[in-house]
mmCIF file of the protein (N, C-alpha, C, O) and its ligand, coordinates in Angstrom:
data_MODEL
# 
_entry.id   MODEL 
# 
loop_
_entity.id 
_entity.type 
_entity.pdbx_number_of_molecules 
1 polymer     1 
2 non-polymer 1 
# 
_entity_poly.entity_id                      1 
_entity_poly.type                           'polypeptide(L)' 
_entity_poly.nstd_linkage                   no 
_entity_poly.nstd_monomer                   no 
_entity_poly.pdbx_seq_one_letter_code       
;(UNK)(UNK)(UNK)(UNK)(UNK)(UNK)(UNK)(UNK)(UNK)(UNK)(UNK)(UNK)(UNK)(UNK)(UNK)(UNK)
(UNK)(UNK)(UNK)(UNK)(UNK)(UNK)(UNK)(UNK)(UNK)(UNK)(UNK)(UNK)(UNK)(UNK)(UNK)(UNK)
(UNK)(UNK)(UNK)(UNK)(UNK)(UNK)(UNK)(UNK)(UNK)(UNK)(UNK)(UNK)(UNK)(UNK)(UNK)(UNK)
(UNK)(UNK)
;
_entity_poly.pdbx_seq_one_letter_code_can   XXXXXXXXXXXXXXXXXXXXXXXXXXXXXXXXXXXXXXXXXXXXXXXXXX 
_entity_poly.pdbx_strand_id                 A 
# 
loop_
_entity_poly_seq.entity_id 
_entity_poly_seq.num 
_entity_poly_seq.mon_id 
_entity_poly_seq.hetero 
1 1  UNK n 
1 2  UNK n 
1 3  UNK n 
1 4  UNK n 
1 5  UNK n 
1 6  UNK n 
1 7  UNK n 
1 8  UNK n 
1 9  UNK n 
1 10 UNK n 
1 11 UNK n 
1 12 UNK n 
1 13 UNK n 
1 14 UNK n 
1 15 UNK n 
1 16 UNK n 
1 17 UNK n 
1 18 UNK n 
1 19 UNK n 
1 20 UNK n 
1 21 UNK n 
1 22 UNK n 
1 23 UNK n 
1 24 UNK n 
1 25 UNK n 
1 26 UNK n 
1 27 UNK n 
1 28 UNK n 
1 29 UNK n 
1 30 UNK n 
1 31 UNK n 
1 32 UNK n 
1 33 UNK n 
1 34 UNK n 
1 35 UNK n 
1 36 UNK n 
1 37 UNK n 
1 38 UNK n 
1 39 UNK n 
1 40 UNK n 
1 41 UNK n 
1 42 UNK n 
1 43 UNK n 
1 44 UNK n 
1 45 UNK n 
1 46 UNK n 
1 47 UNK n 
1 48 UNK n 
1 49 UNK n 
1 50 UNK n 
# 
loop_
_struct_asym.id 
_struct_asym.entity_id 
A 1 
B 2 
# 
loop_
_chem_comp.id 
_chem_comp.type 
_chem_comp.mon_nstd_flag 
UNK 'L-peptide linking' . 
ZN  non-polymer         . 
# 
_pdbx_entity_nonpoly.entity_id   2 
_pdbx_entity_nonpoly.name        ? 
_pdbx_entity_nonpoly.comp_id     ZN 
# 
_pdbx_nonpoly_scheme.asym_id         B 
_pdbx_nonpoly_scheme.entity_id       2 
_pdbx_nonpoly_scheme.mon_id          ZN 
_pdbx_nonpoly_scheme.ndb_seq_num     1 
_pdbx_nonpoly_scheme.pdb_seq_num     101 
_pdbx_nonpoly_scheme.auth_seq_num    101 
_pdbx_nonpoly_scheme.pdb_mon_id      ZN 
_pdbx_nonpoly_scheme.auth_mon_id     ZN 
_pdbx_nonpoly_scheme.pdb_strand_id   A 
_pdbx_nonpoly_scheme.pdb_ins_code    . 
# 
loop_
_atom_site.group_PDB 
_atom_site.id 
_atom_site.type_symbol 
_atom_site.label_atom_id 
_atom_site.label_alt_id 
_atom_site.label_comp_id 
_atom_site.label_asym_id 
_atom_site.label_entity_id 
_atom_site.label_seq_id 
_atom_site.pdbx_PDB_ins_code 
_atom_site.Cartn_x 
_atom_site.Cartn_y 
_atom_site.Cartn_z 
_atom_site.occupancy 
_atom_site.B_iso_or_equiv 
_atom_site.pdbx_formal_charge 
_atom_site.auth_seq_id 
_atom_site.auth_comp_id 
_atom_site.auth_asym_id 
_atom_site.auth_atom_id 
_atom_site.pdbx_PDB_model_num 
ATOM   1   N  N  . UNK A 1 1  ? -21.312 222.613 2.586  1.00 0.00 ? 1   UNK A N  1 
ATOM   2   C  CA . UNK A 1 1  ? -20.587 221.354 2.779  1.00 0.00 ? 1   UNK A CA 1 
ATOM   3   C  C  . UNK A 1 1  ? -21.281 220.536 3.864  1.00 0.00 ? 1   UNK A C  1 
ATOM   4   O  O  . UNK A 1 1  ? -21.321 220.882 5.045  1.00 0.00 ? 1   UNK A O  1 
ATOM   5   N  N  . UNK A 1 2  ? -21.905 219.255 3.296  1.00 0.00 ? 2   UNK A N  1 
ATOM   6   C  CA . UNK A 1 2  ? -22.311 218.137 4.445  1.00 0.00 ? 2   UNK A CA 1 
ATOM   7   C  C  . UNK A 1 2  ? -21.574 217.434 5.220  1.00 0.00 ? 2   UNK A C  1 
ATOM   8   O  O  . UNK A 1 2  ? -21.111 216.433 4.673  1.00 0.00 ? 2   UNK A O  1 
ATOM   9   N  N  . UNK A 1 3  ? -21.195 217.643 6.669  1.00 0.00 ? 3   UNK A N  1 
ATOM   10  C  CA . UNK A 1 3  ? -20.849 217.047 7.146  1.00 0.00 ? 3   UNK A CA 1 
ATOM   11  C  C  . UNK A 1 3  ? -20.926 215.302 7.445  1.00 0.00 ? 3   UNK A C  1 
ATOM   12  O  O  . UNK A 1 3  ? -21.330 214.994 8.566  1.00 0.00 ? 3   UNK A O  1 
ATOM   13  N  N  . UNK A 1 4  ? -20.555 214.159 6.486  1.00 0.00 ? 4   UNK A N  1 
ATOM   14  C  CA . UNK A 1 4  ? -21.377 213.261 6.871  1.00 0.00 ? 4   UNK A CA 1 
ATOM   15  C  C  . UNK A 1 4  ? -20.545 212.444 7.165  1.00 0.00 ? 4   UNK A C  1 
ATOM   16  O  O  . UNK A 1 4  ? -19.334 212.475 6.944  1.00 0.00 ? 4   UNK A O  1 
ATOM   17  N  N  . UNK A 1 5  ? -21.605 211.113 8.055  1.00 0.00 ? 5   UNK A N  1 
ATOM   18  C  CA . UNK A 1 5  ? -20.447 210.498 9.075  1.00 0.00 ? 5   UNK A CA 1 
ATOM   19  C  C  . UNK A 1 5  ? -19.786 209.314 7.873  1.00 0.00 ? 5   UNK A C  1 
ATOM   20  O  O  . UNK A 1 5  ? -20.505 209.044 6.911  1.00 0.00 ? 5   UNK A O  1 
ATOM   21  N  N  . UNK A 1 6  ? -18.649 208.763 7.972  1.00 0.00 ? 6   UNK A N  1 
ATOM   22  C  CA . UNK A 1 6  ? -17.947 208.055 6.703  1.00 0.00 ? 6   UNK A CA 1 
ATOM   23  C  C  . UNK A 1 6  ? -18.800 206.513 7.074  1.00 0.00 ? 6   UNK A C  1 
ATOM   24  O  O  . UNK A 1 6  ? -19.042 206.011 8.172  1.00 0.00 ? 6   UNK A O  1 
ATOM   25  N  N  . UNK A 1 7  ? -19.095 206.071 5.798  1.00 0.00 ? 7   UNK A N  1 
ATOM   26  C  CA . UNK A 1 7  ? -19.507 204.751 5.616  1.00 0.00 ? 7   UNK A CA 1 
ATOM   27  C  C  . UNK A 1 7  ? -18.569 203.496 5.362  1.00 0.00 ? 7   UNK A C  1 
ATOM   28  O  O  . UNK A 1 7  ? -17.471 203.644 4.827  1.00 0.00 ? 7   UNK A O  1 
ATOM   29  N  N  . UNK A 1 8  ? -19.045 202.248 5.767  1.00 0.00 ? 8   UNK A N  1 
ATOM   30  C  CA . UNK A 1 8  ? -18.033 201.454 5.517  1.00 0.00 ? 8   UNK A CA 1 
ATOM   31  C  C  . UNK A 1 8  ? -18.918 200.452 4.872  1.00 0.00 ? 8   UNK A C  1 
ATOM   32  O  O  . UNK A 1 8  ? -19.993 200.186 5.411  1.00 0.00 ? 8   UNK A O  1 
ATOM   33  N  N  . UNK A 1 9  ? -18.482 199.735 3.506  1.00 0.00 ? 9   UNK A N  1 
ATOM   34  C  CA . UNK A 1 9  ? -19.394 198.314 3.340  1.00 0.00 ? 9   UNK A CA 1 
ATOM   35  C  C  . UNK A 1 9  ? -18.390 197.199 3.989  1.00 0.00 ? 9   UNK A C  1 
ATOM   36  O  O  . UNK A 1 9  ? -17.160 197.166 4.027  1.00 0.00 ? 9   UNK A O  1 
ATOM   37  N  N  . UNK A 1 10 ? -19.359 196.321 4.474  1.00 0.00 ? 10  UNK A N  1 
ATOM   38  C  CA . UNK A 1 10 ? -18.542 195.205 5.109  1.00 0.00 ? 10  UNK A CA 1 
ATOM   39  C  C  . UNK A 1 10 ? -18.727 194.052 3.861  1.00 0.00 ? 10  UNK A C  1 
ATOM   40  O  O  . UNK A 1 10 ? -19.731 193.547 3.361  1.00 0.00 ? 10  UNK A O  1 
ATOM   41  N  N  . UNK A 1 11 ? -17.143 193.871 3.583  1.00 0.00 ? 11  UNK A N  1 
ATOM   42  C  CA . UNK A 1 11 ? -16.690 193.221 2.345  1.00 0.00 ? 11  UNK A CA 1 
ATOM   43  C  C  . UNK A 1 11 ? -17.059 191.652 2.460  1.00 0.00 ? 11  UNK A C  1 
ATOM   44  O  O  . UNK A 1 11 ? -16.619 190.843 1.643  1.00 0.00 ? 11  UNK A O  1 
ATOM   45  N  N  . UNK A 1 12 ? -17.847 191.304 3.470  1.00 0.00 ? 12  UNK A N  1 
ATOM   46  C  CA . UNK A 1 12 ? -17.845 189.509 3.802  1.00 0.00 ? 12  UNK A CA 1 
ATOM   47  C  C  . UNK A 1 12 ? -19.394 189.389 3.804  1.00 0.00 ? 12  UNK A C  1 
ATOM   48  O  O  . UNK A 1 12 ? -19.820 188.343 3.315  1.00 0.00 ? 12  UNK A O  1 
ATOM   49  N  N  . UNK A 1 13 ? -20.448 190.412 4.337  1.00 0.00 ? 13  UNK A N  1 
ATOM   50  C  CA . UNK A 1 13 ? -21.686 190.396 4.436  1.00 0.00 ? 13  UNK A CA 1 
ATOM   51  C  C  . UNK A 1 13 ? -22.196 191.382 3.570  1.00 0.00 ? 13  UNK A C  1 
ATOM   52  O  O  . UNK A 1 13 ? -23.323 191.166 3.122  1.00 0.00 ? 13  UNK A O  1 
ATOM   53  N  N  . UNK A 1 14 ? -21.544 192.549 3.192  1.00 0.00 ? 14  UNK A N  1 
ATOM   54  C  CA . UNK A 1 14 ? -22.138 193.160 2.608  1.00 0.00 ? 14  UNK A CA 1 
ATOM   55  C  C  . UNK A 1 14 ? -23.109 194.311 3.060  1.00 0.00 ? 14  UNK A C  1 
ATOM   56  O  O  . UNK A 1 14 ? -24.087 194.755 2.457  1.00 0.00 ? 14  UNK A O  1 
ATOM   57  N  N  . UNK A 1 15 ? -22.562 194.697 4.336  1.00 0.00 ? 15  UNK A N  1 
ATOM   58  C  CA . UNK A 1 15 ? -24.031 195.196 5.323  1.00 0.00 ? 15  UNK A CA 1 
ATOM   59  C  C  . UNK A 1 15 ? -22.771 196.752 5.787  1.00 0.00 ? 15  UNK A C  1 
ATOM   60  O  O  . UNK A 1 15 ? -21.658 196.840 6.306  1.00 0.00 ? 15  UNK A O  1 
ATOM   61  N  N  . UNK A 1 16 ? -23.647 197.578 5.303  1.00 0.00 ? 16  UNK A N  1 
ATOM   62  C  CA . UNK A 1 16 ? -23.159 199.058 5.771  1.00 0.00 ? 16  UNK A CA 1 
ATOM   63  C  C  . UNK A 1 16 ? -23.487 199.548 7.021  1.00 0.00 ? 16  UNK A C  1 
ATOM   64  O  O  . UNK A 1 16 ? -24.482 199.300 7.702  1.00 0.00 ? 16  UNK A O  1 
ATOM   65  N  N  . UNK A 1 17 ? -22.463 200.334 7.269  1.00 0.00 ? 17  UNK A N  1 
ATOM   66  C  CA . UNK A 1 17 ? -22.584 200.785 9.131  1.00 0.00 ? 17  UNK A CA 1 
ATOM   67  C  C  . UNK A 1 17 ? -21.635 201.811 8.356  1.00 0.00 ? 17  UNK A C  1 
ATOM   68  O  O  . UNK A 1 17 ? -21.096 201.881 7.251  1.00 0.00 ? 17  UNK A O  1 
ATOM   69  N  N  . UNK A 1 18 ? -21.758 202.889 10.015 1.00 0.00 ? 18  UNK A N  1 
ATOM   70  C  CA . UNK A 1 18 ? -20.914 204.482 9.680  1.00 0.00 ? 18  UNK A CA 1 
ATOM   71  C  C  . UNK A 1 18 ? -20.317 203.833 11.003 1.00 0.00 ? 18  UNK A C  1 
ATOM   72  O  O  . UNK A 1 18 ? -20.695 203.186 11.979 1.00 0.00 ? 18  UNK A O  1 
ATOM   73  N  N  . UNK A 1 19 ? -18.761 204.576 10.274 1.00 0.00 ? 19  UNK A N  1 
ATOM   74  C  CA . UNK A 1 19 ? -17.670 204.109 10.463 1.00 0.00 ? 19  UNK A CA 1 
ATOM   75  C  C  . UNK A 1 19 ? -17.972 204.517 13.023 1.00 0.00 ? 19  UNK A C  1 
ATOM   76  O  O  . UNK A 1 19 ? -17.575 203.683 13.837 1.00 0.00 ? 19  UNK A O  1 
ATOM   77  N  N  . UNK A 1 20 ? -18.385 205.304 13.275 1.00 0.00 ? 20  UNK A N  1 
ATOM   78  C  CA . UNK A 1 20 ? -17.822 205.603 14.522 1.00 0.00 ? 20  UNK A CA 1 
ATOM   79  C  C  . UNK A 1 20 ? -18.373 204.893 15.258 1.00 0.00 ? 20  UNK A C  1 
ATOM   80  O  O  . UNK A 1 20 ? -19.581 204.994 15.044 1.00 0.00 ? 20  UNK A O  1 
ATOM   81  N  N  . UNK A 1 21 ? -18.144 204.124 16.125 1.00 0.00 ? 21  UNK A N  1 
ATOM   82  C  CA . UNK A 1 21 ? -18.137 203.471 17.073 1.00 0.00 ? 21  UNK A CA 1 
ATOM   83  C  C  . UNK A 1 21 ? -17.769 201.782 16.968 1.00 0.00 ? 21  UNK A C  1 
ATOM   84  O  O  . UNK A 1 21 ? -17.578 200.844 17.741 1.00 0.00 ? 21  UNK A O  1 
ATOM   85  N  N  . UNK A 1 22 ? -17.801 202.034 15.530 1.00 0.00 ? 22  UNK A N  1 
ATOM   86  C  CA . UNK A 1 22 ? -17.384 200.600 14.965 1.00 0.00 ? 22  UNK A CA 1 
ATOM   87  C  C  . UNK A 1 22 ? -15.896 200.756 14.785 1.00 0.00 ? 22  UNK A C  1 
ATOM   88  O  O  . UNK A 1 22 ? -15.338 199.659 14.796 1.00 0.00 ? 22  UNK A O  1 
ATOM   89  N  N  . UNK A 1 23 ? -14.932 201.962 14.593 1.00 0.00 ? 23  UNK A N  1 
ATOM   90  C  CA . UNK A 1 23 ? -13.963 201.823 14.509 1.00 0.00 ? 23  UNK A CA 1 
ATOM   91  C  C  . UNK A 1 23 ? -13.606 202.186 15.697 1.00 0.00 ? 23  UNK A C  1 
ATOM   92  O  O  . UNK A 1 23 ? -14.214 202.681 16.646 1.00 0.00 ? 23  UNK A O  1 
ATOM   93  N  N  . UNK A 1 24 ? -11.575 201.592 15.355 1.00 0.00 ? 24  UNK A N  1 
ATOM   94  C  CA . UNK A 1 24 ? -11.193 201.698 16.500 1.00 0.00 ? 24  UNK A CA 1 
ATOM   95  C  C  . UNK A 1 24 ? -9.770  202.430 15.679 1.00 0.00 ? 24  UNK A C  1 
ATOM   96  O  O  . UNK A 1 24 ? -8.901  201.795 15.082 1.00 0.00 ? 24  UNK A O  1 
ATOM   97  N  N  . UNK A 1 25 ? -9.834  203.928 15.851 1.00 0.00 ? 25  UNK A N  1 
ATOM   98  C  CA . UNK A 1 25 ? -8.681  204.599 15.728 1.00 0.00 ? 25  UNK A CA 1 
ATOM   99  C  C  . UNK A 1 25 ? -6.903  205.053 16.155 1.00 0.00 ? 25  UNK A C  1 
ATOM   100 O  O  . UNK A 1 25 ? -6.277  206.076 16.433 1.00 0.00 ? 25  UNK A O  1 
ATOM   101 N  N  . UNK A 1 26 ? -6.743  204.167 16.058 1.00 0.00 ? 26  UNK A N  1 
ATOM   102 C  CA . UNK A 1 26 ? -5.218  204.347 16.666 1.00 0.00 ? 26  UNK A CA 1 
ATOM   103 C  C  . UNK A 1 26 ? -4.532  205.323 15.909 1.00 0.00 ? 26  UNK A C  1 
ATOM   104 O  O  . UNK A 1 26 ? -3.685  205.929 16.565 1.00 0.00 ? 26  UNK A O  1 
ATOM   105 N  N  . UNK A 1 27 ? -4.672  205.740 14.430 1.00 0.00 ? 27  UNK A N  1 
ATOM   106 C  CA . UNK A 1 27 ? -4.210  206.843 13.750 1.00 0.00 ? 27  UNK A CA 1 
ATOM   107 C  C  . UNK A 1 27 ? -5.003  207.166 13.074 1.00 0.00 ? 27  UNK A C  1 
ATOM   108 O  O  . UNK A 1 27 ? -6.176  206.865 13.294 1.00 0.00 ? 27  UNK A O  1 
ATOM   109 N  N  . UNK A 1 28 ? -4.632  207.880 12.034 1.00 0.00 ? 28  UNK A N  1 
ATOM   110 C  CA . UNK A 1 28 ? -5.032  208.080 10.422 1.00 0.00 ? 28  UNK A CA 1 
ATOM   111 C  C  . UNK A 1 28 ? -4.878  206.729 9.955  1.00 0.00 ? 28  UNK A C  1 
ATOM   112 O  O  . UNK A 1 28 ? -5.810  206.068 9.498  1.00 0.00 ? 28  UNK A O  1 
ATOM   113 N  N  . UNK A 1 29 ? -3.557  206.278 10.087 1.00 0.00 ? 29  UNK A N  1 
ATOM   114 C  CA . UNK A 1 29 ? -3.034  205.225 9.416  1.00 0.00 ? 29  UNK A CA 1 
ATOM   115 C  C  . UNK A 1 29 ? -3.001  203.666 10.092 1.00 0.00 ? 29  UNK A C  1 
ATOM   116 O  O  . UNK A 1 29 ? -2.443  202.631 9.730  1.00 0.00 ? 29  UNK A O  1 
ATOM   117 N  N  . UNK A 1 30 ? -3.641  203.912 10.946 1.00 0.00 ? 30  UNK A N  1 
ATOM   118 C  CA . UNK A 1 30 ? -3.782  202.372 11.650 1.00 0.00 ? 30  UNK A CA 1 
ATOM   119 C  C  . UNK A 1 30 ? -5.285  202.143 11.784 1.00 0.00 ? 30  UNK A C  1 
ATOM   120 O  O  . UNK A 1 30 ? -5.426  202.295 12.998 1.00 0.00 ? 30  UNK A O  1 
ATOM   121 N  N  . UNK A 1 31 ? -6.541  201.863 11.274 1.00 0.00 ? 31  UNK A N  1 
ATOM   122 C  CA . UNK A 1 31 ? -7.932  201.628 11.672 1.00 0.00 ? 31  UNK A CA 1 
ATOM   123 C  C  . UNK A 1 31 ? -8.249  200.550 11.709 1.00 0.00 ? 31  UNK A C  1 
ATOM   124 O  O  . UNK A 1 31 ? -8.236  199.957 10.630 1.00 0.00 ? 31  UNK A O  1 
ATOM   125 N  N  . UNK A 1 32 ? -8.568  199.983 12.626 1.00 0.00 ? 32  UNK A N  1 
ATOM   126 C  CA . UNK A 1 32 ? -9.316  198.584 12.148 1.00 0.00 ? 32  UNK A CA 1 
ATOM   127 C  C  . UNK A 1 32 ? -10.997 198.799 12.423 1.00 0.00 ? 32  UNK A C  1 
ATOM   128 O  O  . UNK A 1 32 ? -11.427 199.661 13.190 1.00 0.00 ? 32  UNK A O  1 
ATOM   129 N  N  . UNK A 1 33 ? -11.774 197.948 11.731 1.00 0.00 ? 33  UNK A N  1 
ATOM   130 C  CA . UNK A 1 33 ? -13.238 198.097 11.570 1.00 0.00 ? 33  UNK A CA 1 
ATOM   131 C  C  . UNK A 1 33 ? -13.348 196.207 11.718 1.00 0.00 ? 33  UNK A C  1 
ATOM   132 O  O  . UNK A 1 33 ? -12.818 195.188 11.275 1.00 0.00 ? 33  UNK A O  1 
ATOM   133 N  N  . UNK A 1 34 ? -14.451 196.669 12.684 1.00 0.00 ? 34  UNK A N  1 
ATOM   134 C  CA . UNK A 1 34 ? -14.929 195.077 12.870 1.00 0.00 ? 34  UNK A CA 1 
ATOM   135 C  C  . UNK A 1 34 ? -16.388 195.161 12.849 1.00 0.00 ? 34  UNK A C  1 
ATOM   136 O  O  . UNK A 1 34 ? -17.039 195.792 13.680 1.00 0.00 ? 34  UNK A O  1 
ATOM   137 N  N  . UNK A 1 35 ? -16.938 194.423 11.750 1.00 0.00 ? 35  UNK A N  1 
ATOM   138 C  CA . UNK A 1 35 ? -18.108 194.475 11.038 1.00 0.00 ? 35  UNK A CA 1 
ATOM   139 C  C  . UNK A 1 35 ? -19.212 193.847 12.484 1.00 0.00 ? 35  UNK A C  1 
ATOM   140 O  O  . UNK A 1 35 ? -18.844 192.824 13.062 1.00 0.00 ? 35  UNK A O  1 
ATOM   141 N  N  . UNK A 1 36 ? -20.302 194.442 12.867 1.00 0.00 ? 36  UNK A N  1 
ATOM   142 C  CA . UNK A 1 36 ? -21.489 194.351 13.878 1.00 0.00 ? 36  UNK A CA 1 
ATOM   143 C  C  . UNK A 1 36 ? -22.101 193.349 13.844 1.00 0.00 ? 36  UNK A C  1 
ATOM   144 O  O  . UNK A 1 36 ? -22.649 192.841 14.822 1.00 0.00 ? 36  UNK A O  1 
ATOM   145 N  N  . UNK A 1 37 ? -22.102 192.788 12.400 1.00 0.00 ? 37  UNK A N  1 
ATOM   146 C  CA . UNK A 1 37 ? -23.372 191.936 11.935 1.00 0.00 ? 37  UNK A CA 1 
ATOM   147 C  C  . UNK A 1 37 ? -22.875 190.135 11.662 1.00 0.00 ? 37  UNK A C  1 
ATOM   148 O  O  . UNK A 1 37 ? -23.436 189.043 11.738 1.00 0.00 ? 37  UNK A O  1 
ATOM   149 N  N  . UNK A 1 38 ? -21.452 190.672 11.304 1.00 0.00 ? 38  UNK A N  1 
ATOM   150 C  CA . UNK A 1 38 ? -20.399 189.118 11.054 1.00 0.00 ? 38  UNK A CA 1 
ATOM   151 C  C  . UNK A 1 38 ? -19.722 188.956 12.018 1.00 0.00 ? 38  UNK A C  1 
ATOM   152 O  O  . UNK A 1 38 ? -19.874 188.009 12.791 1.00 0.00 ? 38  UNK A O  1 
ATOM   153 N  N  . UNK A 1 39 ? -18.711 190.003 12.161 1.00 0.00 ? 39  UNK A N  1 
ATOM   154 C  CA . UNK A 1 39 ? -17.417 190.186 12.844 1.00 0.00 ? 39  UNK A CA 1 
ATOM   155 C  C  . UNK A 1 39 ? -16.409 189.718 12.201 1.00 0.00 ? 39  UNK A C  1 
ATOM   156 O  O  . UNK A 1 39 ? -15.478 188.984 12.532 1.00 0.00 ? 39  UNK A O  1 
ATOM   157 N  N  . UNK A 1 40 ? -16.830 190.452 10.817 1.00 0.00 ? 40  UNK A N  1 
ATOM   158 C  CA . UNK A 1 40 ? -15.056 190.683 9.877  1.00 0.00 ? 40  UNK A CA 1 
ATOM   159 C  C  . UNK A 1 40 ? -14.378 191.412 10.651 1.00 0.00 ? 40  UNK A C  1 
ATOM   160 O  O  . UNK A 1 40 ? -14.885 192.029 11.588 1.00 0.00 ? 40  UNK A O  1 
ATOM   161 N  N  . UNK A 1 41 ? -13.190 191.433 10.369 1.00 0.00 ? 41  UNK A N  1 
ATOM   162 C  CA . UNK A 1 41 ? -12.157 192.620 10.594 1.00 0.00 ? 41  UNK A CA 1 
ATOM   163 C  C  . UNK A 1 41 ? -11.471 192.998 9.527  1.00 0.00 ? 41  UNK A C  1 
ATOM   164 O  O  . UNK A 1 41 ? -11.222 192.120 8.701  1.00 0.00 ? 41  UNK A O  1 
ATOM   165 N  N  . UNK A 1 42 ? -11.133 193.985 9.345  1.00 0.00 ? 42  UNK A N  1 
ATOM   166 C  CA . UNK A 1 42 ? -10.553 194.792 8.647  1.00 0.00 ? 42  UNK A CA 1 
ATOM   167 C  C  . UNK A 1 42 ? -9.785  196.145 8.490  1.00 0.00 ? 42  UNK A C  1 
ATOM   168 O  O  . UNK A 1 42 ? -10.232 197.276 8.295  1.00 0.00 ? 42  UNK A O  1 
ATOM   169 N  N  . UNK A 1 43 ? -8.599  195.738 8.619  1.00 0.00 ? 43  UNK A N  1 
ATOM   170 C  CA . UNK A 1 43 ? -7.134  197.038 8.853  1.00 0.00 ? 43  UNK A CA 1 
ATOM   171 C  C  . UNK A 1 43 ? -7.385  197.695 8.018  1.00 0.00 ? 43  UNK A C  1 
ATOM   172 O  O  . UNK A 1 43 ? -7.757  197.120 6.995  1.00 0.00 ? 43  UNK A O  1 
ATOM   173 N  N  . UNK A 1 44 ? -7.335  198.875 8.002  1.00 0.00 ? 44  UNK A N  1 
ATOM   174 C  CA . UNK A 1 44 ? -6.365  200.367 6.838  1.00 0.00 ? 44  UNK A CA 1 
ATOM   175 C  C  . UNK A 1 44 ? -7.433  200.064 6.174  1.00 0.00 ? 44  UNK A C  1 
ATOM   176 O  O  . UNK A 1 44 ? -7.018  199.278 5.322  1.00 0.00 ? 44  UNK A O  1 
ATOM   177 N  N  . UNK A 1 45 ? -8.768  200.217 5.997  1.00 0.00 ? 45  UNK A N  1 
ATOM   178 C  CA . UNK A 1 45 ? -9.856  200.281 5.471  1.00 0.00 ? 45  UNK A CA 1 
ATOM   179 C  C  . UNK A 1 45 ? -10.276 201.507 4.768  1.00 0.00 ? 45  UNK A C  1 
ATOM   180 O  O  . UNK A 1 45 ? -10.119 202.601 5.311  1.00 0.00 ? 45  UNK A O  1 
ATOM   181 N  N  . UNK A 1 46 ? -10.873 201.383 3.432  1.00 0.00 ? 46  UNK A N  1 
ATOM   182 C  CA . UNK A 1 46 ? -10.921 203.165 3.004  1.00 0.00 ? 46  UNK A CA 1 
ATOM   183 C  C  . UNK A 1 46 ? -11.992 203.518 3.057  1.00 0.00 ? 46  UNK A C  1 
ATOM   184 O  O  . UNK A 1 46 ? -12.739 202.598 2.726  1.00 0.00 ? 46  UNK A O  1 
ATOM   185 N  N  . UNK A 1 47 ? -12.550 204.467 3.325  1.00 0.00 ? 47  UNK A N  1 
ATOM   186 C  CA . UNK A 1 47 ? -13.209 204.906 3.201  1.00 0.00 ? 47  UNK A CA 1 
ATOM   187 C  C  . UNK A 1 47 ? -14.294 205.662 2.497  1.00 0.00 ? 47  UNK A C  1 
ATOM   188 O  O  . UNK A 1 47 ? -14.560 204.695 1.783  1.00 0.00 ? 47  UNK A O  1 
ATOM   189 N  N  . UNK A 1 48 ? -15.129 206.553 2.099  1.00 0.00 ? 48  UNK A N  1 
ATOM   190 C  CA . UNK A 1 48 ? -15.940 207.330 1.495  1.00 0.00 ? 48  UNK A CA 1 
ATOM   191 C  C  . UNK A 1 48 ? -15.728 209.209 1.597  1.00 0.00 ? 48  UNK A C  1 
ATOM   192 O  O  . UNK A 1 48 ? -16.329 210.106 1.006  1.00 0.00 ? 48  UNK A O  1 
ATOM   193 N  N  . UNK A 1 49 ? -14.628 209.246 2.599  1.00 0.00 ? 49  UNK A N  1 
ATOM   194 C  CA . UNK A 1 49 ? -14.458 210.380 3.208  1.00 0.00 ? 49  UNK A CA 1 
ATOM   195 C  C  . UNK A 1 49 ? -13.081 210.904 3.006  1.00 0.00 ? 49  UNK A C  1 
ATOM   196 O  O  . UNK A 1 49 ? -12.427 211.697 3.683  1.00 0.00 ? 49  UNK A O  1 
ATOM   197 N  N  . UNK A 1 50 ? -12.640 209.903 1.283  1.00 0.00 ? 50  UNK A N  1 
ATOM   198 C  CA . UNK A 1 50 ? -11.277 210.604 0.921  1.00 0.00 ? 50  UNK A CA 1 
ATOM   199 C  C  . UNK A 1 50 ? -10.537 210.551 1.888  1.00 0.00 ? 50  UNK A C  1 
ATOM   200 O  O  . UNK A 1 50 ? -9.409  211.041 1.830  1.00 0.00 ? 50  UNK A O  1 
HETATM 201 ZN ZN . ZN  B 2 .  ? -19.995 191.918 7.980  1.00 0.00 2 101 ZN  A ZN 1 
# 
């Protein structure tokens, strides 16, 4: 089993980043992701990591 870090596509640019340090975890159920390259944001975002 590969441990791998979860990916996010950023839905406005289109530009992939792994999810850690870009997110900001308040739960399971609360994430927001703010894209590096635009600065989308984006709540409850899913992931690649089921
Ligand atoms: Zn973006």
């Amino acid at each position: 089993m590969v441990d791998m870090e979860p990916i996010v596509r950023c839905p406005s640019c289109n530009d992939e980043q792994e999810l850690p340090g870009l997110l900001t975890a308040l739960s399971n159920q609360n994430v927001v992701y703010t894209c590096r390259k635009c600065g989308f944001e984006e709540r409850n975002i899913e992931t690649d990591k089921g």
